[in-house]
N, CA, C and O atoms as CSV, one atom per row, in Angstrom:
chain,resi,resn,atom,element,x,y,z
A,1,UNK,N,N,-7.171,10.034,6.658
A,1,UNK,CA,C,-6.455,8.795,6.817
A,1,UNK,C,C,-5.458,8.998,7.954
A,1,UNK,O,O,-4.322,9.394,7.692
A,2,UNK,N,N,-5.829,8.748,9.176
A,2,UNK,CA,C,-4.880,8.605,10.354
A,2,UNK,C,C,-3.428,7.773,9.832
A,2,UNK,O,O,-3.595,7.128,8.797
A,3,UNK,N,N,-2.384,7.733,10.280
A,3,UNK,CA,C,-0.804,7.066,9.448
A,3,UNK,C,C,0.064,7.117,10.718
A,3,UNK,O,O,-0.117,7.611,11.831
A,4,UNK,N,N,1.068,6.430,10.155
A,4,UNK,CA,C,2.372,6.142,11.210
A,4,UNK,C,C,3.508,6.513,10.272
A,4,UNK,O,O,3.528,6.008,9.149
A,5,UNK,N,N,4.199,7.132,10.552
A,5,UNK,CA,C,5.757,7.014,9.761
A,5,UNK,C,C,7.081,7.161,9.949
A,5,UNK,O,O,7.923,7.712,9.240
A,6,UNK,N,N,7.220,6.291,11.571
A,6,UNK,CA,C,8.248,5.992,12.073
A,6,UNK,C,C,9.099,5.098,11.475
A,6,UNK,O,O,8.794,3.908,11.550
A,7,UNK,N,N,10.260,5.467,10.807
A,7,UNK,CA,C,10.736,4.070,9.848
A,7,UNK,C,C,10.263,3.314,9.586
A,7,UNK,O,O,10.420,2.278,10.234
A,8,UNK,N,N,9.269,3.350,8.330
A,8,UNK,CA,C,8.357,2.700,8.144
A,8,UNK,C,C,9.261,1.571,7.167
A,8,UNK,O,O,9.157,0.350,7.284
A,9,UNK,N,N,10.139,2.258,6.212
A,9,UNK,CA,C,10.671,1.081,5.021
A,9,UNK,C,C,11.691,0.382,6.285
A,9,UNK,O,O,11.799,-0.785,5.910
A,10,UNK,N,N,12.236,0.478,7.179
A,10,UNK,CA,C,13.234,-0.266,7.690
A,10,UNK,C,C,12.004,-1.436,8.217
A,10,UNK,O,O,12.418,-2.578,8.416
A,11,UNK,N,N,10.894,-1.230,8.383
A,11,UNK,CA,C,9.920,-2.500,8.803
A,11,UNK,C,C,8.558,-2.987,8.132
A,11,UNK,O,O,7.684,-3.806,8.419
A,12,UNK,N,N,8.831,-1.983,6.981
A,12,UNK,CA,C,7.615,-2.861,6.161
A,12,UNK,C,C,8.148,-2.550,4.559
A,12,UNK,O,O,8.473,-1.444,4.126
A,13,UNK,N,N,8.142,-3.767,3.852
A,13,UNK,CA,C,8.653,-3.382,2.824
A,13,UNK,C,C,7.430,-3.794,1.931
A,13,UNK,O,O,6.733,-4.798,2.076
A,14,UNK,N,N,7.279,-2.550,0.717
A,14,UNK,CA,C,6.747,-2.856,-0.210
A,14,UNK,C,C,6.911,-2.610,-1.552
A,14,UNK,O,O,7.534,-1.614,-1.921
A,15,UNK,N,N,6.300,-3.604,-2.540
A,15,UNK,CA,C,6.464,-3.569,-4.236
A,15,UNK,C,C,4.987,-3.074,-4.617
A,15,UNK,O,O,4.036,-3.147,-3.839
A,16,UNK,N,N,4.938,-2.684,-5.608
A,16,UNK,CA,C,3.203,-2.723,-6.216
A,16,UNK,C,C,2.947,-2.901,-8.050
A,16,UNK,O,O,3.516,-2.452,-9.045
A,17,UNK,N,N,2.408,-3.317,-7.932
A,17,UNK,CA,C,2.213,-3.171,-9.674
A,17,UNK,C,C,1.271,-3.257,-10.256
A,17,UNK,O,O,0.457,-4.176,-10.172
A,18,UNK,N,N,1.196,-1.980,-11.194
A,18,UNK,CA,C,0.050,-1.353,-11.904
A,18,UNK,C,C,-0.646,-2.300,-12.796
A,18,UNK,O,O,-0.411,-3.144,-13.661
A,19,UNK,N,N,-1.850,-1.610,-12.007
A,19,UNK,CA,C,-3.017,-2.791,-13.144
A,19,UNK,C,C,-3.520,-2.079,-14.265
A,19,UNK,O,O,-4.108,-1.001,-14.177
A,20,UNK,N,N,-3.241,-2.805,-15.517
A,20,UNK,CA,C,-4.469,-2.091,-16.534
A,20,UNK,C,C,-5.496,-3.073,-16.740
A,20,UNK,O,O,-5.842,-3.974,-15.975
A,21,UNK,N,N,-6.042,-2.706,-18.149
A,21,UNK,CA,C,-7.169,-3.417,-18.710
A,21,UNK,C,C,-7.073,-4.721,-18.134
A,21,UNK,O,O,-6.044,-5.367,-17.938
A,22,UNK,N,N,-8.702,-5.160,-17.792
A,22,UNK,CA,C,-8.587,-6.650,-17.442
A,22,UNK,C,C,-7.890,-7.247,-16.209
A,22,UNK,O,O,-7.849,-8.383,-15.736
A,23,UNK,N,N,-7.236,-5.794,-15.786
A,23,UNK,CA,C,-6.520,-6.256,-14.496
A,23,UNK,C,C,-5.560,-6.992,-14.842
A,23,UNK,O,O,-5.355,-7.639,-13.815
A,24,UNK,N,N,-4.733,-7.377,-15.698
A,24,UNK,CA,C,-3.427,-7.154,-16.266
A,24,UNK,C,C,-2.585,-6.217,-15.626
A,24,UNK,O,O,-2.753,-5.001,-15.716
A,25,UNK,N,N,-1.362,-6.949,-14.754
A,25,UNK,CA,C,-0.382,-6.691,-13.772
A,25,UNK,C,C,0.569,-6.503,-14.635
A,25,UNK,O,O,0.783,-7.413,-15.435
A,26,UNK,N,N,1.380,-5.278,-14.695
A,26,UNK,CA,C,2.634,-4.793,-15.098
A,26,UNK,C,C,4.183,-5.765,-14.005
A,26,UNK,O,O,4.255,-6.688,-13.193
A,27,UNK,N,N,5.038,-4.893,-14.625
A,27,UNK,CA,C,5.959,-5.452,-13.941
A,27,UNK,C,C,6.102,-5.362,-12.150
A,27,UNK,O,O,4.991,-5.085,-11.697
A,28,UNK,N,N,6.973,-5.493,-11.225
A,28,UNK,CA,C,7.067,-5.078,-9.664
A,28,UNK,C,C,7.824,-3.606,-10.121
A,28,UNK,O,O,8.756,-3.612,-10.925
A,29,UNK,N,N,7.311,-2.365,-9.511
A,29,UNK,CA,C,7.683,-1.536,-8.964
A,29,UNK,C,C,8.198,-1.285,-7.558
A,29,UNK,O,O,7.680,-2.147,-6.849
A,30,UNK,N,N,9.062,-0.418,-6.756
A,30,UNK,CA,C,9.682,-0.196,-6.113
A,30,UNK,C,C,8.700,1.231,-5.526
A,30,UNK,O,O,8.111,2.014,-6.272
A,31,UNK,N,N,8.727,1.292,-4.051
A,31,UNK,CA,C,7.969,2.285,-3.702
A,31,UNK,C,C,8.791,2.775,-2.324
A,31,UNK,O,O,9.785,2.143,-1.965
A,32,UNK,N,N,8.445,3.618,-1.784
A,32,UNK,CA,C,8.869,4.381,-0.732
A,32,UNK,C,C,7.644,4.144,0.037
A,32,UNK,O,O,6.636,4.036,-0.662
A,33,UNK,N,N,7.413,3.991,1.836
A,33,UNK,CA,C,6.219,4.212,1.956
A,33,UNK,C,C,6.167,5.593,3.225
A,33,UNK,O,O,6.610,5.575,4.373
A,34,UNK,N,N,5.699,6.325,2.738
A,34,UNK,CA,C,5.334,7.299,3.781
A,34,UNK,C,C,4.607,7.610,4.886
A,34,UNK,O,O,4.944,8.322,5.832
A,35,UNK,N,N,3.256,6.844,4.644
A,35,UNK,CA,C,2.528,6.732,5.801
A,35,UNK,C,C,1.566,5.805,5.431
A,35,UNK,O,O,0.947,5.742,4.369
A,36,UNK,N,N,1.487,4.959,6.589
A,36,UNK,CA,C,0.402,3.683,6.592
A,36,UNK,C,C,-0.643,3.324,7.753
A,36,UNK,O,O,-0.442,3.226,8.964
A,37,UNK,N,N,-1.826,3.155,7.009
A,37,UNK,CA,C,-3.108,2.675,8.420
A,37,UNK,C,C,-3.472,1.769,7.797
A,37,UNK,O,O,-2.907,1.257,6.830
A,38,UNK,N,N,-4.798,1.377,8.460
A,38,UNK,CA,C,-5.667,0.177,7.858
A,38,UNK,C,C,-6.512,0.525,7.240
A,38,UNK,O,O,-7.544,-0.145,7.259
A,39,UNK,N,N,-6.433,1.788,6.383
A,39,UNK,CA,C,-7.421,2.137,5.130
A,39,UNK,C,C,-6.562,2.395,4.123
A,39,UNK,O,O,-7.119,2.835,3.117
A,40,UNK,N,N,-5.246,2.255,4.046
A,40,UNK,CA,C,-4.650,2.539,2.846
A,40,UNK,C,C,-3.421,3.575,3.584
A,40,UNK,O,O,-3.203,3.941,4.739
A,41,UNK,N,N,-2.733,3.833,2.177
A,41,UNK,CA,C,-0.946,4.266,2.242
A,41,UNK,C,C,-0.370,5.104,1.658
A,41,UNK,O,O,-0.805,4.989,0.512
A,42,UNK,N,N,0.809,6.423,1.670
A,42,UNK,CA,C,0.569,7.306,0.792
A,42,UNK,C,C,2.422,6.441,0.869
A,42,UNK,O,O,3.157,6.037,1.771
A,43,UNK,N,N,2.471,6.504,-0.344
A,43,UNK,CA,C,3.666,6.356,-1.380
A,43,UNK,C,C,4.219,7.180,-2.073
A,43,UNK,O,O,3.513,7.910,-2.769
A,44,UNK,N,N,5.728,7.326,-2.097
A,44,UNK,CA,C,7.067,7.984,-3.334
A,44,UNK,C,C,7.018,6.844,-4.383
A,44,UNK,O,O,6.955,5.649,-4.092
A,45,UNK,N,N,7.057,7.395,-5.746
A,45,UNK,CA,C,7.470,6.144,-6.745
A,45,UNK,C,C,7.913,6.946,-7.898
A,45,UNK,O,O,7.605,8.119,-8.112
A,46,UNK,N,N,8.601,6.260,-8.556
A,46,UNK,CA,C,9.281,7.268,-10.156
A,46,UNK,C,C,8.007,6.586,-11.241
A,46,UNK,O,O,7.735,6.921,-12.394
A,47,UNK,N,N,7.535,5.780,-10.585
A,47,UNK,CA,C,6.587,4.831,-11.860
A,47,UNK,C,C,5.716,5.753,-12.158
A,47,UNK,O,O,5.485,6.477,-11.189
A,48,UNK,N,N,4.954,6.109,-13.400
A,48,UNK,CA,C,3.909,7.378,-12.965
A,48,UNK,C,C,2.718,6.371,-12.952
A,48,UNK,O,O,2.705,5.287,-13.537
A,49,UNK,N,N,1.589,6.973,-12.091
A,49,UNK,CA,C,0.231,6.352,-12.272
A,49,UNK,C,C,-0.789,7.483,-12.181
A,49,UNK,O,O,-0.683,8.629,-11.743
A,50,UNK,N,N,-1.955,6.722,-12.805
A,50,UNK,CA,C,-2.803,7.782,-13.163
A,50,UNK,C,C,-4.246,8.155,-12.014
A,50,UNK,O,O,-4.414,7.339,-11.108
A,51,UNK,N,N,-4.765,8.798,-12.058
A,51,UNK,CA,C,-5.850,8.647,-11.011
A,51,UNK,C,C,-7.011,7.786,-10.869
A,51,UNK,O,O,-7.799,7.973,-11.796
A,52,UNK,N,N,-7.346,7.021,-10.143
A,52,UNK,CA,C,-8.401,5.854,-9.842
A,52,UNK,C,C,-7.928,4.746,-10.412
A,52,UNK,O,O,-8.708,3.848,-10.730
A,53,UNK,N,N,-6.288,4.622,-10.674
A,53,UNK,CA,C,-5.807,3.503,-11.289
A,53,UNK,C,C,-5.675,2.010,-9.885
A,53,UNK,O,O,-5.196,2.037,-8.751
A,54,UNK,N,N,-6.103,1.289,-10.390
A,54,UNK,CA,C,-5.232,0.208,-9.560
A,54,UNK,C,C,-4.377,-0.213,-9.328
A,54,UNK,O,O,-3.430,0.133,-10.034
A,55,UNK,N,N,-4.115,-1.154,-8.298
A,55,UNK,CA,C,-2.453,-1.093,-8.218
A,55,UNK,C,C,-2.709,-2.613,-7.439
A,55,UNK,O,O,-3.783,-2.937,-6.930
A,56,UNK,N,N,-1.630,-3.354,-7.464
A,56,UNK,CA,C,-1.528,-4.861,-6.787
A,56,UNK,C,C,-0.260,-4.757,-5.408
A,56,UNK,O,O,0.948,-4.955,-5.533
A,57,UNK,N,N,-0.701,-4.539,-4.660
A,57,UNK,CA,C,0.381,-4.412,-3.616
A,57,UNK,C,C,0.684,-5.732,-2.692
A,57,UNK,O,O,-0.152,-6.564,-2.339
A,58,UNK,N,N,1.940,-5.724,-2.419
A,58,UNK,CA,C,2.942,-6.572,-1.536
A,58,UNK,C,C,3.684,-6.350,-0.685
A,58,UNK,O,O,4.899,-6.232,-0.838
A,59,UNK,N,N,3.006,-6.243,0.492
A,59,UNK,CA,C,3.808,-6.031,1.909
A,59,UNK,C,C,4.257,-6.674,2.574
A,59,UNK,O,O,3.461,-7.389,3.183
A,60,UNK,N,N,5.576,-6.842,2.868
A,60,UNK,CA,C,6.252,-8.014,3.798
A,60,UNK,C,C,6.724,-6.970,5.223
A,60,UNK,O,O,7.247,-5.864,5.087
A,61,UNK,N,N,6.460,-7.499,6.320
A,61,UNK,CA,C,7.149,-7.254,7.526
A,61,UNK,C,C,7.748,-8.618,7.914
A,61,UNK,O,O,7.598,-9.705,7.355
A,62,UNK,N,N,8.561,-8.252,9.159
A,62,UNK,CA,C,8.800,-9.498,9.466
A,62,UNK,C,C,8.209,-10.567,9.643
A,62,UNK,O,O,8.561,-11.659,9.198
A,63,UNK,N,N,6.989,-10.270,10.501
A,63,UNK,CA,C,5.833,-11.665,10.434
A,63,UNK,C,C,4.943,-11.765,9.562
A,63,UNK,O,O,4.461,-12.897,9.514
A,64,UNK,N,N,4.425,-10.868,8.677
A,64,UNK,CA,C,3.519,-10.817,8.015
A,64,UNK,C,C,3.491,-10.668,6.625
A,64,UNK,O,O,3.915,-9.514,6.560
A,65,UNK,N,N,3.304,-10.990,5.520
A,65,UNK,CA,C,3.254,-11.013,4.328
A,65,UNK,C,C,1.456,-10.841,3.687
A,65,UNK,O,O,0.505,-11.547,4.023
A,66,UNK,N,N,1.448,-9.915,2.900
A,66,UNK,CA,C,0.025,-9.726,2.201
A,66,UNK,C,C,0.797,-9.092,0.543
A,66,UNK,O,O,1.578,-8.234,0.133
A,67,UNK,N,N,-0.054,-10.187,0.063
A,67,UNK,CA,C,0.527,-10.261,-1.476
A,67,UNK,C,C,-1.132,-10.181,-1.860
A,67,UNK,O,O,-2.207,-10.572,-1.407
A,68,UNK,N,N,-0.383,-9.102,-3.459
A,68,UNK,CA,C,-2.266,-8.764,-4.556
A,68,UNK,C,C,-3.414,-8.280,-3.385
A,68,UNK,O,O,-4.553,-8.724,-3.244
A,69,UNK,N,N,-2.714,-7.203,-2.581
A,69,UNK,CA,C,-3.596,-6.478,-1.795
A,69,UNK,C,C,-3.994,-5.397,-2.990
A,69,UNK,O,O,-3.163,-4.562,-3.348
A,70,UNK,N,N,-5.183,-5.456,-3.526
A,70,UNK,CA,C,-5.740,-4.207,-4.176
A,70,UNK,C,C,-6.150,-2.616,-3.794
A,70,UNK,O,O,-7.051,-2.169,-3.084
A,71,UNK,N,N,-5.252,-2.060,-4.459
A,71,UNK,CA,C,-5.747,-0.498,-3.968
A,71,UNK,C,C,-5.835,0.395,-5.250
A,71,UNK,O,O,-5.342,0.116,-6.343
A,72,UNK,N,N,-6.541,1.504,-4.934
A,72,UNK,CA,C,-6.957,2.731,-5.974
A,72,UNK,C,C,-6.236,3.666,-5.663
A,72,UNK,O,O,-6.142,3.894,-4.457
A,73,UNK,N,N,-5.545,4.453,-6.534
A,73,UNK,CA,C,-4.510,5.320,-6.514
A,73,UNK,C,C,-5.881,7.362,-6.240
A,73,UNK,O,O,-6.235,8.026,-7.214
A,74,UNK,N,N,-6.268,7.747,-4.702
A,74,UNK,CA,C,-7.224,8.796,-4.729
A,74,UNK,C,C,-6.720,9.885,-4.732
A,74,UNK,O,O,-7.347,10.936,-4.607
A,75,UNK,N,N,-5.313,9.760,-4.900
A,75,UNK,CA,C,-4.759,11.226,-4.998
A,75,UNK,C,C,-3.093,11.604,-5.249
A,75,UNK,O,O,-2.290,11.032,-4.511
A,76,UNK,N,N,-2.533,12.638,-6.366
A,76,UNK,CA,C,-1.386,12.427,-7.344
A,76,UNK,C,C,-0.783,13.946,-6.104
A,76,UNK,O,O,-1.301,15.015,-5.781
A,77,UNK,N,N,0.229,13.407,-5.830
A,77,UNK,CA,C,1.162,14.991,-6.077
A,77,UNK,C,C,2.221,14.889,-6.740
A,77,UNK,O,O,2.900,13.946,-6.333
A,78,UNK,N,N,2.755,15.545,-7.745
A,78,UNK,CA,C,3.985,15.580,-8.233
A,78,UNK,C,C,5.246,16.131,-8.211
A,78,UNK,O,O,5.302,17.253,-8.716
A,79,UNK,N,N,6.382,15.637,-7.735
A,79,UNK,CA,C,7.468,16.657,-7.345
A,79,UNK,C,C,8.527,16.470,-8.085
A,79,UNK,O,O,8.929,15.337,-7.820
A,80,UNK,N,N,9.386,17.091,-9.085
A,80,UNK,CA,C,10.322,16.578,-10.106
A,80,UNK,C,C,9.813,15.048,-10.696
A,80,UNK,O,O,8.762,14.785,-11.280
A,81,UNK,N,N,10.561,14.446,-10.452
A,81,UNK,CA,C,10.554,13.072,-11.447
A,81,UNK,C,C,9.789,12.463,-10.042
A,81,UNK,O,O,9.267,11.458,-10.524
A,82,UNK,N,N,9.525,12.464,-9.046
A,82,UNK,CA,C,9.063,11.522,-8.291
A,82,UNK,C,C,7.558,11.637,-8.083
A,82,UNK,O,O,7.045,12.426,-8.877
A,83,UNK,N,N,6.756,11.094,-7.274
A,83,UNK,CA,C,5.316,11.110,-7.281
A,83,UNK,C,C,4.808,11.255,-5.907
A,83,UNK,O,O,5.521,10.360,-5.455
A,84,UNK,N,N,4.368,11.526,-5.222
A,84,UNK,CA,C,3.562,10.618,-4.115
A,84,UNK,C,C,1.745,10.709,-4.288
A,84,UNK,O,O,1.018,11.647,-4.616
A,85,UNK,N,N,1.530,9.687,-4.010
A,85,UNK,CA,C,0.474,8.615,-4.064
A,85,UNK,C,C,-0.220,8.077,-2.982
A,85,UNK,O,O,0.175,7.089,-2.364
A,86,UNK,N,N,-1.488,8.840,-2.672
A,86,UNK,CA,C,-2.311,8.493,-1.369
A,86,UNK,C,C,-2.947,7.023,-2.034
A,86,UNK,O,O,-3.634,7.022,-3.055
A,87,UNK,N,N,-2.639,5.955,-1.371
A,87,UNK,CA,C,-3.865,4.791,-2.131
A,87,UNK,C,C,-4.673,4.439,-1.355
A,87,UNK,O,O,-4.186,4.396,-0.226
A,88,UNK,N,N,-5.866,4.109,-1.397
A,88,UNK,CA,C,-6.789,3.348,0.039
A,88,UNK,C,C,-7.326,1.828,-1.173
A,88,UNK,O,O,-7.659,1.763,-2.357
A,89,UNK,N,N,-7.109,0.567,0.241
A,89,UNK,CA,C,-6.979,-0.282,-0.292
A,89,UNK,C,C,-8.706,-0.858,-0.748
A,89,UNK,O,O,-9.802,-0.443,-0.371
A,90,UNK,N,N,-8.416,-1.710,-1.482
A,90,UNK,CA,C,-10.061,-1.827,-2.225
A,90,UNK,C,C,-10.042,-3.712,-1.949
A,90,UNK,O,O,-9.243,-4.595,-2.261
A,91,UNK,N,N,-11.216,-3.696,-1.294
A,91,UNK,CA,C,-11.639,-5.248,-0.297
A,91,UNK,C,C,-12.913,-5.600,-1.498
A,91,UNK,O,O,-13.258,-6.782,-1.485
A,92,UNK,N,N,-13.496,-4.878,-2.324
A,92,UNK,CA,C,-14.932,-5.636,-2.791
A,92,UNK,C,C,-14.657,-6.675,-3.646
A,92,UNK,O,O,-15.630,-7.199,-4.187
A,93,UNK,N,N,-13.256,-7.212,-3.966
A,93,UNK,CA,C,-13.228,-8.404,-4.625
A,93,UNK,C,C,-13.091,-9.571,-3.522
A,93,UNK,O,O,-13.589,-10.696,-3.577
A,94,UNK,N,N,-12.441,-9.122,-2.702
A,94,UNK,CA,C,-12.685,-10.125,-0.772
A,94,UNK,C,C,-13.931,-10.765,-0.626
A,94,UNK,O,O,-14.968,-10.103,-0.580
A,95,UNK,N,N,-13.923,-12.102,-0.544
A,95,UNK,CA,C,-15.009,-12.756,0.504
A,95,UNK,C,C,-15.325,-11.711,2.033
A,95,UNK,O,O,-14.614,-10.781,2.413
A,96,UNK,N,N,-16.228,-12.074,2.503
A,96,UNK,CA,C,-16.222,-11.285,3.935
A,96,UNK,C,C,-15.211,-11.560,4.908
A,96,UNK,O,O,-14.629,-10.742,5.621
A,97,UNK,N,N,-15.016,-13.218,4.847
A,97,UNK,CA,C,-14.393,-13.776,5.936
A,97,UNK,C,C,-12.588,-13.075,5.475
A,97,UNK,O,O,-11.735,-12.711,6.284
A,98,UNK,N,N,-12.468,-13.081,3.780
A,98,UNK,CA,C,-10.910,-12.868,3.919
A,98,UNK,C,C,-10.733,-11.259,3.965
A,98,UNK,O,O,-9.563,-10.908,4.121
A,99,UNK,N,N,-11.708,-10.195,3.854
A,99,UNK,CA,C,-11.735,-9.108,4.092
A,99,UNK,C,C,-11.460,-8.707,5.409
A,99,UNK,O,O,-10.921,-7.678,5.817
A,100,UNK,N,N,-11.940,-9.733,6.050
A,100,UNK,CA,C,-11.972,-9.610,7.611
A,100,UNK,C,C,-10.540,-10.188,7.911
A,100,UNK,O,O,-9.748,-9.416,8.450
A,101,UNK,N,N,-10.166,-11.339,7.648
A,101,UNK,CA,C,-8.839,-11.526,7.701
A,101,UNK,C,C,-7.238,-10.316,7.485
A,101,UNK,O,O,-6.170,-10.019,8.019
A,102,UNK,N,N,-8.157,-9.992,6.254
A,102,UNK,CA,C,-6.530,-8.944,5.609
A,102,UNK,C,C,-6.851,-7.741,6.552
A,102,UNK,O,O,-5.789,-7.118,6.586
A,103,UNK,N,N,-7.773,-7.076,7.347
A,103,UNK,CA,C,-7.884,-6.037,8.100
A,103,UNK,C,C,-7.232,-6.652,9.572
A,103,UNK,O,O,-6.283,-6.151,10.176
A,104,UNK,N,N,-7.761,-7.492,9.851
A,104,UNK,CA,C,-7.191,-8.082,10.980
A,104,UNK,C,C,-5.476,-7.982,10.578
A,104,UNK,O,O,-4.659,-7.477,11.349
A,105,UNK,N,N,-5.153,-8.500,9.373
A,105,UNK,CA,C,-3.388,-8.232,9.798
A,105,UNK,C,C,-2.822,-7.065,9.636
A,105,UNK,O,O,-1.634,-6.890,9.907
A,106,UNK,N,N,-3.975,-5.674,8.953
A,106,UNK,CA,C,-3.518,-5.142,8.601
A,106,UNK,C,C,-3.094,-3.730,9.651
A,106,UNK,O,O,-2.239,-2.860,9.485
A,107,UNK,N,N,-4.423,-4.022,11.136
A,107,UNK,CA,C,-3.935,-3.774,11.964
A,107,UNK,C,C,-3.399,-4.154,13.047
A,107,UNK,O,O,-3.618,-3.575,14.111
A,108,UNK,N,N,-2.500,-5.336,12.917
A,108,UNK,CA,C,-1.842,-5.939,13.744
A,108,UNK,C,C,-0.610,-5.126,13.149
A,108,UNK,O,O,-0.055,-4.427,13.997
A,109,UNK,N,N,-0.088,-5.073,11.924
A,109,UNK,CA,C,1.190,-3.989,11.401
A,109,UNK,C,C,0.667,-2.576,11.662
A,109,UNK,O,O,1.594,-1.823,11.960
A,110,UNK,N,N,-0.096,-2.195,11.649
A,110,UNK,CA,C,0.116,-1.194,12.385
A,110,UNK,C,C,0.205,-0.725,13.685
A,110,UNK,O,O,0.795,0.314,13.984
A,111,UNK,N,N,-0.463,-1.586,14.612
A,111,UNK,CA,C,-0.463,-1.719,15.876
A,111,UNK,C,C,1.294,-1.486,15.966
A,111,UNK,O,O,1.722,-0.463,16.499
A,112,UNK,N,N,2.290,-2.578,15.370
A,112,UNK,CA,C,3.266,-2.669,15.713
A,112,UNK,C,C,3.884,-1.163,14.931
A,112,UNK,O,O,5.050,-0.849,15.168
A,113,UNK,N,N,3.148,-0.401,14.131
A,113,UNK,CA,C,4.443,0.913,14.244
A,113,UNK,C,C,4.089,1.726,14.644
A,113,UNK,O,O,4.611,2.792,14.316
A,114,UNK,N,N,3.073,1.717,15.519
A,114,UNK,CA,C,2.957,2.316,16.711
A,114,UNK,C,C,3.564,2.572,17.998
A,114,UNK,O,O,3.457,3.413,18.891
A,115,UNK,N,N,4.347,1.370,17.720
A,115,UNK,CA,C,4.666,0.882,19.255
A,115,UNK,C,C,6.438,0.901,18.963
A,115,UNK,O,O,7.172,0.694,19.930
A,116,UNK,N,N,6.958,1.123,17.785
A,116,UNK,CA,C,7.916,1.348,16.798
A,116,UNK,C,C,8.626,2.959,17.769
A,116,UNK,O,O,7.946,3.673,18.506
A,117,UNK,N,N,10.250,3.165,17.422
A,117,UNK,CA,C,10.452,3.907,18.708
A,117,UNK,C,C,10.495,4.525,17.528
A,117,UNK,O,O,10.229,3.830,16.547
A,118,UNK,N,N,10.929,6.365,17.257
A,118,UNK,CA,C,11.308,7.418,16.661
A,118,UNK,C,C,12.671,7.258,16.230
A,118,UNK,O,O,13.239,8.169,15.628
């Protein structure tokens, strides 16, 4: 997973919240984001999650907003009470056209923290 993580929370902020059974959304969690592309994001969180769990994510930048972006949680590290969390995002509930849409914005935000100074 290629990533950017030039102040990433000062320009993209995100919540996520764990899906169980039925896809039944828990409350908004609070996340850290560490590094982000257009295949998915590795995250800090105190929330614990489990492996191949889902998750409902919400990213706001300044221009852009993507709300109930679905992702699978592919990999746990654990450090004291905190977590980090590789997720890659999951499109097979997407039409083609809005799959194609949410990639299209998803590297237009990254384009821009690219271009993001140190």
């Amino acid at each position: 997973m290629s990533s950017h993580s030039c102040s990433l929370n000062d320009q993209l902020t995100l919540t996520f919240r764990p899906l169980h059974w039925y896809g039944i959304a828990l409350k908004n969690c609070p996340a850290t984001i560490n590094y982000f592309s257009t295949t998915g994001l590795q995250i800090t969180s105190l929330k614990p999650l489990k492996m191949n769990q889902k998750v409902s994510l919400h990213l706001i930048t300044e221009f852009h907003t993507l709300k109930q972006l679905r992702a699978e949680v592919i990999n746990i590290k654990k450090d004291q009470s905190e977590c980090l969390y590789e997720l890659k995002y999951c499109f097979d509930t997407l039409t083609e056209a809005a799959k194609n849409n949410v990639q299209d914005i998803l590297q237009i935000i990254e384009n821009s923290l690219v271009k993001m100074p140190n």
